[in-house]
N, C-alpha and C positions, 0 to 999 in steps of 0.2 A: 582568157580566151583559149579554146582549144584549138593544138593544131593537130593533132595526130593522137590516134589508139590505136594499140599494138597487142595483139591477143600472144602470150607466152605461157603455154601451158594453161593450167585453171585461174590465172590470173592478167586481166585487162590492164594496161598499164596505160594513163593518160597526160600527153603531154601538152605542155604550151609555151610561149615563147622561149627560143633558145633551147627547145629541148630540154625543157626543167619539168618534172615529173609533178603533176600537179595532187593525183591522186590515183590510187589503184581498185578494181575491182575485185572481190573473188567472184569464178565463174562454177556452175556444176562441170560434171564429164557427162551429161547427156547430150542423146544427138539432137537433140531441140535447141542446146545451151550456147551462148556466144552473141559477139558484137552482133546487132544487127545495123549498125550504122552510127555517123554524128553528124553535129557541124560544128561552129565555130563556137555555141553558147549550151551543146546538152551533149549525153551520149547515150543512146540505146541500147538495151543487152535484154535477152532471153534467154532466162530460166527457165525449164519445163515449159509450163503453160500461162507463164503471166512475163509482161513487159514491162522493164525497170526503163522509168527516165531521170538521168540526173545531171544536174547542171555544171556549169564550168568550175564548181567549187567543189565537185563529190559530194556535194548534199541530192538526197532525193525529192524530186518534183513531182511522178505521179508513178502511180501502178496501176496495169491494165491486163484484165484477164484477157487469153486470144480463146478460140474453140479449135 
């Protein structure tokens, strides 16, 4: 379960109980780039022009072009 993500520099850090780092993100440095959200079972991020979802385990769930 996730409780928390912390953007540090180009890299998303995701944690979950006890603040045990469950997995990490690389992010770009464009001004598009970054968390756009979570909850308790996914975490959001945008790259450029497409939406990464991925789950409480750092696997990927879906990719979504934006315009």
């Amino acid at each position: 379960m996730i409780e928390i993500a912390v953007r540090r520099g180009h890299t998303l850090y995701v944690y979950g109980d006890q603040k045990r780092l469950l997995f990490t993100i690389p992010l770009g440095s464009g001004q598009r780039d970054g968390l756009l959200g979570y909850t308790s079972a996914t975490v959001n991020v945008q790259l450029g022009s497409t939406i990464y979802t991925y789950g409480s385990h750092g696997g990927l769930i879906s990719v979504t072009p934006t315009s």
